[in-house]
PDB file of N, H, CA, C and O in Angstrom:
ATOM      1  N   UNK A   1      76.032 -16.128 165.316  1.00  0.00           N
ATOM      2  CA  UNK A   1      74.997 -16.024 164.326  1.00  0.00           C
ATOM      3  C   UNK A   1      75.626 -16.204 162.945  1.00  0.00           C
ATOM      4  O   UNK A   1      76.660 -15.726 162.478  1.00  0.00           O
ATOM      5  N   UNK A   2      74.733 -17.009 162.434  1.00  0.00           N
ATOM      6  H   UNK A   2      73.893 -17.396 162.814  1.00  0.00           H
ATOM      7  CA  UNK A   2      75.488 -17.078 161.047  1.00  0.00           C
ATOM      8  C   UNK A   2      75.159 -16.045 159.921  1.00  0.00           C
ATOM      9  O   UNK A   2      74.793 -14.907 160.210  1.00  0.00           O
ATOM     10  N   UNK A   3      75.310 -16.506 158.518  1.00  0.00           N
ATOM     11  H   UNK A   3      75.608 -17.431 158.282  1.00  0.00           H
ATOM     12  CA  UNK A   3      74.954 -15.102 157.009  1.00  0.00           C
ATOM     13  C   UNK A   3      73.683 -15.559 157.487  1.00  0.00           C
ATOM     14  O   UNK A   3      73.251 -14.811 158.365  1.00  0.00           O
ATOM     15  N   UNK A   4      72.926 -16.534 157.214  1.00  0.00           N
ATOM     16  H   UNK A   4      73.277 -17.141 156.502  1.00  0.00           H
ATOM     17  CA  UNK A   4      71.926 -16.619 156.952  1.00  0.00           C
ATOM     18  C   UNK A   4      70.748 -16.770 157.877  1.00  0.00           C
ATOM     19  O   UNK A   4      69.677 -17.360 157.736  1.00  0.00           O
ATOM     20  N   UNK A   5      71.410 -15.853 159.162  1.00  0.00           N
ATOM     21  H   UNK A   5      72.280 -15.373 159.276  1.00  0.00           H
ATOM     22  CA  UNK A   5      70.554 -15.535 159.864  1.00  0.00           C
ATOM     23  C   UNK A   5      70.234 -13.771 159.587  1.00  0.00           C
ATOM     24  O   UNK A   5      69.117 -13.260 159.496  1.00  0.00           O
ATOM     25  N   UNK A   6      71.313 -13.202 159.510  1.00  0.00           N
ATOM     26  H   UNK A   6      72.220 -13.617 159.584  1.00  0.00           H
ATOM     27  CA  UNK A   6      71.563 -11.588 158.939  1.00  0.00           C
ATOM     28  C   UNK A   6      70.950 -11.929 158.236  1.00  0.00           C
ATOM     29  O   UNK A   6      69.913 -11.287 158.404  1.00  0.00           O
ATOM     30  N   UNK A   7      70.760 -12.875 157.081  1.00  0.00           N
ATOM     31  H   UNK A   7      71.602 -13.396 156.944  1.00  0.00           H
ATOM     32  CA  UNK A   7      69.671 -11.937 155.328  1.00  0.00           C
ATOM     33  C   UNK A   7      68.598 -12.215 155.795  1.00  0.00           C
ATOM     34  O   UNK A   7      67.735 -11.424 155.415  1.00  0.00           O
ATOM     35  N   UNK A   8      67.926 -13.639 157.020  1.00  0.00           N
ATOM     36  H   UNK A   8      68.627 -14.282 157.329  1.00  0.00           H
ATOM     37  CA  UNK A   8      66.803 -13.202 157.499  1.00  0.00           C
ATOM     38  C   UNK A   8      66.161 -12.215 158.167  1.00  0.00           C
ATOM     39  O   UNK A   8      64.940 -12.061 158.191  1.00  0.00           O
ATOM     40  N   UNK A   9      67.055 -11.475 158.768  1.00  0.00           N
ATOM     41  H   UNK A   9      68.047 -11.600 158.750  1.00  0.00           H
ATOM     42  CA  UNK A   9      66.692 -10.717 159.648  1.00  0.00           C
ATOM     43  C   UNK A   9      66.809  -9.487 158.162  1.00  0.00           C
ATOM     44  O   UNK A   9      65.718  -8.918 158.141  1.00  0.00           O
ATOM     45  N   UNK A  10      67.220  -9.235 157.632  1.00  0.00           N
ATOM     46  H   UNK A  10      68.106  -9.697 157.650  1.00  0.00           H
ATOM     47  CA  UNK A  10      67.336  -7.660 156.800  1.00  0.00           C
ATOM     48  C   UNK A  10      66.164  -8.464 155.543  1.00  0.00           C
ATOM     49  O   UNK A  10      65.895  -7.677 154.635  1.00  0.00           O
ATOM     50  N   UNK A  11      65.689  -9.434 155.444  1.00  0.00           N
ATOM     51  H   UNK A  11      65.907 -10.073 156.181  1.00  0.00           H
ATOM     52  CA  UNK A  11      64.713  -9.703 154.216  1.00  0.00           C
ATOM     53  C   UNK A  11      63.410  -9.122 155.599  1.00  0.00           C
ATOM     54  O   UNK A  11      62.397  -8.678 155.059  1.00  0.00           O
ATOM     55  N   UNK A  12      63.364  -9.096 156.765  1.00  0.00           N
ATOM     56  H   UNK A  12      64.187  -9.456 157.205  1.00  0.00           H
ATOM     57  CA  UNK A  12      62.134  -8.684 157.384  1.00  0.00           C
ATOM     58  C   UNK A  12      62.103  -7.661 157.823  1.00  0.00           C
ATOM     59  O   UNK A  12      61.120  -7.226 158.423  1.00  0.00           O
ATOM     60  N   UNK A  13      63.600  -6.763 157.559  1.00  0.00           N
ATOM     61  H   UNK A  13      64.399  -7.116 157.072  1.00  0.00           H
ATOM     62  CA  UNK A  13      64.008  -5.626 157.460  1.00  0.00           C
ATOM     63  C   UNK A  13      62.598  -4.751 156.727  1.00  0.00           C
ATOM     64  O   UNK A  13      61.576  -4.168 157.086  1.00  0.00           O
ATOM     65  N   UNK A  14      63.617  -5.253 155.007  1.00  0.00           N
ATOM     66  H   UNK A  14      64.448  -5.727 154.715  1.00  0.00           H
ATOM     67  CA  UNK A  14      62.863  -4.474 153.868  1.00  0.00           C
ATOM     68  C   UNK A  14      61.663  -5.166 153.803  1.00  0.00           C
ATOM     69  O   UNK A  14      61.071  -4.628 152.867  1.00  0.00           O
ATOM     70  N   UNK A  15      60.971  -6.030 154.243  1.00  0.00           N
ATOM     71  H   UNK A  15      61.452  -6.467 155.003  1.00  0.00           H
ATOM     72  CA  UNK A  15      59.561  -6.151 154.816  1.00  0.00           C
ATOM     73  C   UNK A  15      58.754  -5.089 154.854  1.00  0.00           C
ATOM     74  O   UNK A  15      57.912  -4.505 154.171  1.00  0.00           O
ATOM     75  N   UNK A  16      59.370  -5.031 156.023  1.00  0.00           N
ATOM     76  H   UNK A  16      60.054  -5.505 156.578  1.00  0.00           H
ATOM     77  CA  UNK A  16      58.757  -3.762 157.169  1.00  0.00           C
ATOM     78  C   UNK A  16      58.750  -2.202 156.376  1.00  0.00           C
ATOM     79  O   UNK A  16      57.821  -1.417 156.187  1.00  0.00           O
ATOM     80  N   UNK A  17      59.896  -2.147 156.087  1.00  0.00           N
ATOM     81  H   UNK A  17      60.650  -2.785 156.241  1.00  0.00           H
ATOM     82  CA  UNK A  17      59.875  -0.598 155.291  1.00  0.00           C
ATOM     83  C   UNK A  17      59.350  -0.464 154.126  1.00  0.00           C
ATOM     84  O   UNK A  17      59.073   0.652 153.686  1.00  0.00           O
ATOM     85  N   UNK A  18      59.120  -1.647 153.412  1.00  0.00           N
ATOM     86  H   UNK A  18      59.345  -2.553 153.770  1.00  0.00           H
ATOM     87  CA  UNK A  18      57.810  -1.197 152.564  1.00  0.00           C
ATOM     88  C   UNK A  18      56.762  -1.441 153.133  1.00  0.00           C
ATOM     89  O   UNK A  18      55.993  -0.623 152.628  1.00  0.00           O
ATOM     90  N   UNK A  19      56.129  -2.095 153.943  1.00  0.00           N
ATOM     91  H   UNK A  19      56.753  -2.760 154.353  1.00  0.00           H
ATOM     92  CA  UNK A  19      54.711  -1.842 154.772  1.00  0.00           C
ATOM     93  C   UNK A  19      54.529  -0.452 154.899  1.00  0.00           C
ATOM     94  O   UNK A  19      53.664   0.321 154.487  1.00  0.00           O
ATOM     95  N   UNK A  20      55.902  -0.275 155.798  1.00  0.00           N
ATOM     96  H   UNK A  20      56.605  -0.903 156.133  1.00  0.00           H
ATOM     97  CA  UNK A  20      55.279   1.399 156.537  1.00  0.00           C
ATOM     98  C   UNK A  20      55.482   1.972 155.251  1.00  0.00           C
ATOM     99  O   UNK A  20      54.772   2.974 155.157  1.00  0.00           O
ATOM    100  N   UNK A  21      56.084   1.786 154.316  1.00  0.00           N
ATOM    101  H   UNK A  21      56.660   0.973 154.393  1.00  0.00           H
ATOM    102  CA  UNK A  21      56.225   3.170 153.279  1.00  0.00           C
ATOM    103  C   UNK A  21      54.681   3.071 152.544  1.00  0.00           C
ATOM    104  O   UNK A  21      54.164   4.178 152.394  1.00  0.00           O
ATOM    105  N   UNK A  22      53.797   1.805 152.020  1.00  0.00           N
ATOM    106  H   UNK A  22      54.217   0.906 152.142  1.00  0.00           H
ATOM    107  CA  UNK A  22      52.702   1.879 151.747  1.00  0.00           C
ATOM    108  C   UNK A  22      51.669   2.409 152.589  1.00  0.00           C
ATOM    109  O   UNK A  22      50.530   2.648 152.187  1.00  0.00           O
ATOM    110  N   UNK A  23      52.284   2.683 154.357  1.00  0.00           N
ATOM    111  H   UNK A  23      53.209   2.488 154.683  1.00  0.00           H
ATOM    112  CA  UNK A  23      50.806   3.077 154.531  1.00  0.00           C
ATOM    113  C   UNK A  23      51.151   4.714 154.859  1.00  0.00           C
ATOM    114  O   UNK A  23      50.308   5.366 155.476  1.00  0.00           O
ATOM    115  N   UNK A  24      52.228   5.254 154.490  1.00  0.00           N
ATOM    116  H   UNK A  24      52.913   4.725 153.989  1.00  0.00           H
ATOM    117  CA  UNK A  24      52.635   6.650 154.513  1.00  0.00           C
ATOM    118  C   UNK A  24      51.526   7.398 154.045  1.00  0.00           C
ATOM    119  O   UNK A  24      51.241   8.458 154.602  1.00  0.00           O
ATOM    120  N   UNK A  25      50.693   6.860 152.831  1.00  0.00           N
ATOM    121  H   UNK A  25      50.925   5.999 152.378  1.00  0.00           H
ATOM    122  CA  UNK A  25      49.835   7.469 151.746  1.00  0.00           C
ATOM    123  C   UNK A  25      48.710   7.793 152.294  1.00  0.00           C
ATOM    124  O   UNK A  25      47.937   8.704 151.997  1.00  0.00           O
ATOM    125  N   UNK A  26      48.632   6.770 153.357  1.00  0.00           N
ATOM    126  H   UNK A  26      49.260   6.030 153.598  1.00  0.00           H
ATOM    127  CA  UNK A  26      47.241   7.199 154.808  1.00  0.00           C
ATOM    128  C   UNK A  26      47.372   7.977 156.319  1.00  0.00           C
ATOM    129  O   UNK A  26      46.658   7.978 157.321  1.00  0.00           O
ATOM    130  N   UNK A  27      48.704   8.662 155.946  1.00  0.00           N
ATOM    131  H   UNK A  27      49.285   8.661 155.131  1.00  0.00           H
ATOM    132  CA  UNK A  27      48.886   9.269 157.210  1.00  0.00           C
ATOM    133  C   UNK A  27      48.869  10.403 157.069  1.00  0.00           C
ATOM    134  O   UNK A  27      49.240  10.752 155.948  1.00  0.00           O
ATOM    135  N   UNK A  28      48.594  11.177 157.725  1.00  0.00           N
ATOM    136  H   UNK A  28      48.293  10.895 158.636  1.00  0.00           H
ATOM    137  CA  UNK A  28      48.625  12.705 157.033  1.00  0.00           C
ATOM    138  C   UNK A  28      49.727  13.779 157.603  1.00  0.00           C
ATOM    139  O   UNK A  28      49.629  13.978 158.814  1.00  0.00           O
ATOM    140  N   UNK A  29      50.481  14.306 157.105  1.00  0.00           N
ATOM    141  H   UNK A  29      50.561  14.144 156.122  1.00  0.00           H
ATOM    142  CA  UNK A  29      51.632  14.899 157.709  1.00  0.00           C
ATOM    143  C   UNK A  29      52.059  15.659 158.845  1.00  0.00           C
ATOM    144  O   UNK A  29      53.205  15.742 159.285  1.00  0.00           O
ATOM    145  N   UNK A  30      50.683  16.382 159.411  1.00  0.00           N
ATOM    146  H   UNK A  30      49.751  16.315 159.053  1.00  0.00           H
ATOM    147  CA  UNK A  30      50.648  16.510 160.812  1.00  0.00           C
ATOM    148  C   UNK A  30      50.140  16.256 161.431  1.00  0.00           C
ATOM    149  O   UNK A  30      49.183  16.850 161.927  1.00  0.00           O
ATOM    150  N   UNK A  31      50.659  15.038 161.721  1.00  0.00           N
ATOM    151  H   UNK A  31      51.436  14.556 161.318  1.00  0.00           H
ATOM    152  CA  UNK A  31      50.503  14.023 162.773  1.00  0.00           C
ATOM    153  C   UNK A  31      51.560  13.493 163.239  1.00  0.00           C
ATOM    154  O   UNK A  31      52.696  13.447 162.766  1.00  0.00           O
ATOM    155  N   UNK A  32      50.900  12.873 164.719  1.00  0.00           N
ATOM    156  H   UNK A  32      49.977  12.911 165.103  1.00  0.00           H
ATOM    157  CA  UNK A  32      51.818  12.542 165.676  1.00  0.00           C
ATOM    158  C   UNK A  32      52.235  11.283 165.149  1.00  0.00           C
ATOM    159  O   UNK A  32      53.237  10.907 165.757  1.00  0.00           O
ATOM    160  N   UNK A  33      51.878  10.487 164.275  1.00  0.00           N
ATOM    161  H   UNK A  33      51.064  10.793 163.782  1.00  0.00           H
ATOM    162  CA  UNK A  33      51.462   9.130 163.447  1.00  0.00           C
ATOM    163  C   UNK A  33      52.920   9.437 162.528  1.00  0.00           C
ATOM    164  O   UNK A  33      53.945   8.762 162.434  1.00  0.00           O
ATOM    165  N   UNK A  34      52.565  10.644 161.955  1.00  0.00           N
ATOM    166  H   UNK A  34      51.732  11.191 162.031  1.00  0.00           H
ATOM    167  CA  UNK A  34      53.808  10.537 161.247  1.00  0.00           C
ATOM    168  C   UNK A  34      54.884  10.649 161.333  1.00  0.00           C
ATOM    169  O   UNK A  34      55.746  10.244 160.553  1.00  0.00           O
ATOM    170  N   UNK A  35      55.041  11.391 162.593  1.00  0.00           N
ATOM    171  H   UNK A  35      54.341  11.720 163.227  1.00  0.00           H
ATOM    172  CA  UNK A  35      56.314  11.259 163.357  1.00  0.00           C
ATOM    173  C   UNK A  35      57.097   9.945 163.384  1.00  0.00           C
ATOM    174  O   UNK A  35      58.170   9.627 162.872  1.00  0.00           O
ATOM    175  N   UNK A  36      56.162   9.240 164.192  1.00  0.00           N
ATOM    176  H   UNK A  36      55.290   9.499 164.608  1.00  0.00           H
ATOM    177  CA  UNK A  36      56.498   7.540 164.567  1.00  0.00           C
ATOM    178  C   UNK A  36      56.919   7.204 163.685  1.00  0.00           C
ATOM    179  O   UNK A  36      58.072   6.774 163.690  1.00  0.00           O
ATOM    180  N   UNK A  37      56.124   7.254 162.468  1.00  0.00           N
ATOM    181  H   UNK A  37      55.187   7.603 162.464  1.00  0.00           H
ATOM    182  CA  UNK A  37      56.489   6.402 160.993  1.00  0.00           C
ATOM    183  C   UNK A  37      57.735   7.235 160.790  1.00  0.00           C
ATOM    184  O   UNK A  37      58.594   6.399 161.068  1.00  0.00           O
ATOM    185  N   UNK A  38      58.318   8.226 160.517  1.00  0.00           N
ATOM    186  H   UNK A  38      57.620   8.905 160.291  1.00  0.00           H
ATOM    187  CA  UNK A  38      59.673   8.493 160.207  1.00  0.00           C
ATOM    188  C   UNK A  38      60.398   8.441 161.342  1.00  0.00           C
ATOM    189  O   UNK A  38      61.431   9.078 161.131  1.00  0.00           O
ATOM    190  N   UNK A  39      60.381   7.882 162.759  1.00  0.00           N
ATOM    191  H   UNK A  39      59.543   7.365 162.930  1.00  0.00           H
ATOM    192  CA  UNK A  39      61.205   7.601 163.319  1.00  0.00           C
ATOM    193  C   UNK A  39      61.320   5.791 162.982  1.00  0.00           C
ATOM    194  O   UNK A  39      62.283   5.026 163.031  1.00  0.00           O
ATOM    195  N   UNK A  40      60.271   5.635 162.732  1.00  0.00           N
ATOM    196  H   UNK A  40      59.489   6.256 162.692  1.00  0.00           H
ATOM    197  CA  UNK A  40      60.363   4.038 162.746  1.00  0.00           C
ATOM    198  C   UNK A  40      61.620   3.666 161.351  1.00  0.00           C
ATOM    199  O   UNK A  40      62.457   2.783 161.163  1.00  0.00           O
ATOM    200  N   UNK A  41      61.155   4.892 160.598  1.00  0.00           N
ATOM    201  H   UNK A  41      60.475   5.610 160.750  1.00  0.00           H
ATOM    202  CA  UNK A  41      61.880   4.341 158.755  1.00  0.00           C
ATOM    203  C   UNK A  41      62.809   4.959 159.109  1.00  0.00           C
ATOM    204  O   UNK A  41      63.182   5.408 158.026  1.00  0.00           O
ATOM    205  N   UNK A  42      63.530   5.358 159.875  1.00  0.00           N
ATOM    206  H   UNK A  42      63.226   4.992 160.756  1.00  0.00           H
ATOM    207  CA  UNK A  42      64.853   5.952 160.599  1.00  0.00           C
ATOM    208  C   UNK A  42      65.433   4.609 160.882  1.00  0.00           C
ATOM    209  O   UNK A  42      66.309   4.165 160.141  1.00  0.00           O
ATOM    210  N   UNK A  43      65.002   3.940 161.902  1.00  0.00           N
ATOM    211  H   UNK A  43      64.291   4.302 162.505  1.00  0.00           H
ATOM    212  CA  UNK A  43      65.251   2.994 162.968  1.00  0.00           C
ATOM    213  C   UNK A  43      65.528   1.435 161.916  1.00  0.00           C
ATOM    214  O   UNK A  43      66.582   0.818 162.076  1.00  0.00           O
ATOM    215  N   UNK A  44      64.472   0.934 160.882  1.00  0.00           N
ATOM    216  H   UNK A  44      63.617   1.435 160.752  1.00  0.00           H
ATOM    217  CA  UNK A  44      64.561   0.470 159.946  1.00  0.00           C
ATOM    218  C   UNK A  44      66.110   0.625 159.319  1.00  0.00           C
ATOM    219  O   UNK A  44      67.103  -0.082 159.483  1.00  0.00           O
ATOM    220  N   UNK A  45      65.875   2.009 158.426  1.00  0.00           N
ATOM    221  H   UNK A  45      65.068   2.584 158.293  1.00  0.00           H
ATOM    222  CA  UNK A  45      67.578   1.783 157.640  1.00  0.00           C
ATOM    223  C   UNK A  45      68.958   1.952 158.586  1.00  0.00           C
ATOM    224  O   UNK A  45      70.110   1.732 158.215  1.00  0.00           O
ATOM    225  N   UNK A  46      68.561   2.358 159.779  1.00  0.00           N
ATOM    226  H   UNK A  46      67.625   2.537 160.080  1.00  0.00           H
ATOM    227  CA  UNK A  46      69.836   2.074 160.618  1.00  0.00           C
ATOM    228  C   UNK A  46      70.321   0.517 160.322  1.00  0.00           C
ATOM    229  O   UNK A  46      71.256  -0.010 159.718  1.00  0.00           O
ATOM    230  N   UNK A  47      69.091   0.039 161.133  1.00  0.00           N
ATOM    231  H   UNK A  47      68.332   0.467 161.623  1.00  0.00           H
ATOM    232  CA  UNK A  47      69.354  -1.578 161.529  1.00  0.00           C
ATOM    233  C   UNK A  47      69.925  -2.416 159.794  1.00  0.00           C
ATOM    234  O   UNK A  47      70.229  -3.604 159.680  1.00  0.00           O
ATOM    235  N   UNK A  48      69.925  -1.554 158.852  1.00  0.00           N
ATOM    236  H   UNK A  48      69.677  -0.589 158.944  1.00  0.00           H
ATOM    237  CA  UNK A  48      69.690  -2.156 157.575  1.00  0.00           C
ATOM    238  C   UNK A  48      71.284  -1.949 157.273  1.00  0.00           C
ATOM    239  O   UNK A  48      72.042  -2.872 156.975  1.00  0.00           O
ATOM    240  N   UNK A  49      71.573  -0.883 157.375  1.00  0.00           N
ATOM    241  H   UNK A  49      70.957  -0.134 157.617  1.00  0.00           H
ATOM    242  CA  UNK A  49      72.851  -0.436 157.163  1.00  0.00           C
ATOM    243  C   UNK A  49      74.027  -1.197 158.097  1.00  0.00           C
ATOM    244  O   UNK A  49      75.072  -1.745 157.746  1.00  0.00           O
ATOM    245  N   UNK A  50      73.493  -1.025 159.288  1.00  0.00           N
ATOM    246  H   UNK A  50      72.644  -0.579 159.573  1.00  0.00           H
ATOM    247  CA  UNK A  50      74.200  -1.820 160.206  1.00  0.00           C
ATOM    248  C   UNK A  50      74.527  -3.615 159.368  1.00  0.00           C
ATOM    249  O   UNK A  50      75.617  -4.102 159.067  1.00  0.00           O
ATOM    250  N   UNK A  51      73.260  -4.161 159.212  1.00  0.00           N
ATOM    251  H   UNK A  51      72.375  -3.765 159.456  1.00  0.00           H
ATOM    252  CA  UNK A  51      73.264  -5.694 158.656  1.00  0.00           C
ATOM    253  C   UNK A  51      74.518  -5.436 157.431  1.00  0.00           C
ATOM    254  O   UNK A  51      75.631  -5.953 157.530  1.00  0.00           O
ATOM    255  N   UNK A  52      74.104  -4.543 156.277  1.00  0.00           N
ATOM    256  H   UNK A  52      73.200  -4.123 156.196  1.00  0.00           H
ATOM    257  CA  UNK A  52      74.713  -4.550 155.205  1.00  0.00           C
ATOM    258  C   UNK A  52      76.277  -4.539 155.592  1.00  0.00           C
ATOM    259  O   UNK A  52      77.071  -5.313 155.056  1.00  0.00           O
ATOM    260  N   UNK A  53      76.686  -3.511 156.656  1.00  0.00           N
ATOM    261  H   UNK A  53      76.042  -2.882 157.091  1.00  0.00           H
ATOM    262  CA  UNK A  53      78.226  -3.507 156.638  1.00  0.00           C
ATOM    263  C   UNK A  53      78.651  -5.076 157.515  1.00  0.00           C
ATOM    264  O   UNK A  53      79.818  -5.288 157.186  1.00  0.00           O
ATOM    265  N   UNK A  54      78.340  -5.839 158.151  1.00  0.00           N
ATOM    266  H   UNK A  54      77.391  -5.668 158.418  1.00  0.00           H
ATOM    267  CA  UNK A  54      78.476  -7.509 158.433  1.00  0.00           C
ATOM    268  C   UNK A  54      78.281  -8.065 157.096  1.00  0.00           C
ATOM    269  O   UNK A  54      79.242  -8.775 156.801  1.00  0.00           O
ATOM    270  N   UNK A  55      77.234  -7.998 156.011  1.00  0.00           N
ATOM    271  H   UNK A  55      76.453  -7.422 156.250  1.00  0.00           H
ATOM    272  CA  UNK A  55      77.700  -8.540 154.842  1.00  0.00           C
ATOM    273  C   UNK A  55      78.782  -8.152 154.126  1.00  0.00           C
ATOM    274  O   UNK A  55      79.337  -9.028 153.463  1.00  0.00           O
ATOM    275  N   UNK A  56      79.370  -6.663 154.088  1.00  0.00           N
ATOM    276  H   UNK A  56      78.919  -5.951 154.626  1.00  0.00           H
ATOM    277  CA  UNK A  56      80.623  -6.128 153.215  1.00  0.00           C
ATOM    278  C   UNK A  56      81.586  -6.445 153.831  1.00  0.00           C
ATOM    279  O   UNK A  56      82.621  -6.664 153.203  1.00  0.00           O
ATOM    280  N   UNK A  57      81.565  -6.564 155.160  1.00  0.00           N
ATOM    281  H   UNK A  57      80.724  -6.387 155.670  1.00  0.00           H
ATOM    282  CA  UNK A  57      82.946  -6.794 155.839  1.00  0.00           C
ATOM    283  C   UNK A  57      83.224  -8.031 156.227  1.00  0.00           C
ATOM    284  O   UNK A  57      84.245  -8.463 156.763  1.00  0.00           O
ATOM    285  N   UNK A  58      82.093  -8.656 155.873  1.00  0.00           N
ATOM    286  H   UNK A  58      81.263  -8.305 155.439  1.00  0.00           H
ATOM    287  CA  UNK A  58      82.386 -10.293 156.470  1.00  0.00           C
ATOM    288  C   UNK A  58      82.571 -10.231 158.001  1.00  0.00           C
ATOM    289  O   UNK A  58      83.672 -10.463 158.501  1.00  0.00           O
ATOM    290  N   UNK A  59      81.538  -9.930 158.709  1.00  0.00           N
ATOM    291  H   UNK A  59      80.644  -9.742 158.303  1.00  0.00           H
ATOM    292  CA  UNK A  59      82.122  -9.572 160.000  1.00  0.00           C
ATOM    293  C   UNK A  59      80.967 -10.417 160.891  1.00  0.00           C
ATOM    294  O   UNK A  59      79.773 -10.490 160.601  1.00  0.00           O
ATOM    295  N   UNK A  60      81.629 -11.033 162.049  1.00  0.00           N
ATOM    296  H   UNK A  60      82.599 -10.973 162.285  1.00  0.00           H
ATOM    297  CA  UNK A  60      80.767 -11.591 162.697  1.00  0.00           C
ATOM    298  C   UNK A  60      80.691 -10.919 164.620  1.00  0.00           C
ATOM    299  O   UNK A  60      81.481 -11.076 165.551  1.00  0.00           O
ATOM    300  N   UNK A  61      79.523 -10.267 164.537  1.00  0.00           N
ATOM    301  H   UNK A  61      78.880 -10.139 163.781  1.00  0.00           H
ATOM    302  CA  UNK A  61      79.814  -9.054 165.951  1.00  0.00           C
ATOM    303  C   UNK A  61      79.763 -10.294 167.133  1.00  0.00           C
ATOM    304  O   UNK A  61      80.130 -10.043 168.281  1.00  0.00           O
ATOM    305  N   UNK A  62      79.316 -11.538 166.779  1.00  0.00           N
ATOM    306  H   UNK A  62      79.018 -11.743 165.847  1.00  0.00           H
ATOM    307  CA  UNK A  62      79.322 -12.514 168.533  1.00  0.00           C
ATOM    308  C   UNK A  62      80.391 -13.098 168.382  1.00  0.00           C
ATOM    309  O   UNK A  62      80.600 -13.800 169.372  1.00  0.00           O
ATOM    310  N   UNK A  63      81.688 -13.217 167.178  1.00  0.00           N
ATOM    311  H   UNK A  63      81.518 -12.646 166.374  1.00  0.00           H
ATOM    312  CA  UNK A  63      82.720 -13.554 167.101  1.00  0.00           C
ATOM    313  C   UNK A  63      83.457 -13.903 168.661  1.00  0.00           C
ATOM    314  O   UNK A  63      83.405 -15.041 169.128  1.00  0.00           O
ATOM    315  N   UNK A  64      84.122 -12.790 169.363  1.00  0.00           N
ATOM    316  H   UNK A  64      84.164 -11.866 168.984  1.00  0.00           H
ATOM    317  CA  UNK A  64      84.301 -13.401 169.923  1.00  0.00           C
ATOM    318  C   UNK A  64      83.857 -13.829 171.365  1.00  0.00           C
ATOM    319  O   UNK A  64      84.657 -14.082 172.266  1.00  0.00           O
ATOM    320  N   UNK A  65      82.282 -13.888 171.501  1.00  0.00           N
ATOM    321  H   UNK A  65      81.632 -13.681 170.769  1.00  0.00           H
ATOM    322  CA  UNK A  65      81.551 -14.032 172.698  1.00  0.00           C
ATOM    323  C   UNK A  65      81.613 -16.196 172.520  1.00  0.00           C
ATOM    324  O   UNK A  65      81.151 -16.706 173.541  1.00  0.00           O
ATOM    325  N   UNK A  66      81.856 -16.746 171.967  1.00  0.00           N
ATOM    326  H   UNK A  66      82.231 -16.332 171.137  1.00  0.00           H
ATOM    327  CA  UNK A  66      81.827 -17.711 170.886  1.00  0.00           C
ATOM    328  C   UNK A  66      83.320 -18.877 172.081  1.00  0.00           C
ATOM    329  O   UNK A  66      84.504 -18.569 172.216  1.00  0.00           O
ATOM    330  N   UNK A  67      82.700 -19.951 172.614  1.00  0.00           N
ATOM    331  H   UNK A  67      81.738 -20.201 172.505  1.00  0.00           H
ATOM    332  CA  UNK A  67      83.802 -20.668 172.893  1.00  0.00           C
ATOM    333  C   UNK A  67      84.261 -21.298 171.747  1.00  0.00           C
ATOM    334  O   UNK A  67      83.791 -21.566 170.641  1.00  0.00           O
ATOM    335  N   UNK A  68      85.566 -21.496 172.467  1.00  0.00           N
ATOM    336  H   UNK A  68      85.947 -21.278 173.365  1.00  0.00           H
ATOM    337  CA  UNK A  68      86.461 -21.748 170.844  1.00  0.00           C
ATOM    338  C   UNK A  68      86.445 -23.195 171.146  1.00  0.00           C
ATOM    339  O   UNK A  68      86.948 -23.997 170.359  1.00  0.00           O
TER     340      UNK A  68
END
């Protein structure tokens, strides 16, 4: 996979986490709804953090699945 498949994938990242963070304002806090949504905005900045350290480290994780 190349960079510019990572910034696609983390530009639909922060997509997503502002969707769900706009519809936070319609969920009401006890709820089972809101659970999801903070497991989801959990699951979100994992995957985000994860992308970001392949951009800081220059790192490619299918490196070496990759015939040479």
């Amino acid at each position: 996979m190349n960079l510019q498949f990572w910034k696609g994938i983390m530009i639909v990242c922060v997509l997503l986490l502002l969707f769900l963070g706009a519809s936070v304002a319609f969920v009401e806090t006890d709820s089972a709804t809101f659970v999801i949504t903070v497991l989801a905005a959990i699951h979100l900045l994992a995957a985000m953090a994860i992308i970001s350290s392949f951009f800081y480290f220059d790192w490619d994780p299918f490196d070496p699945f990759r015939p040479d």
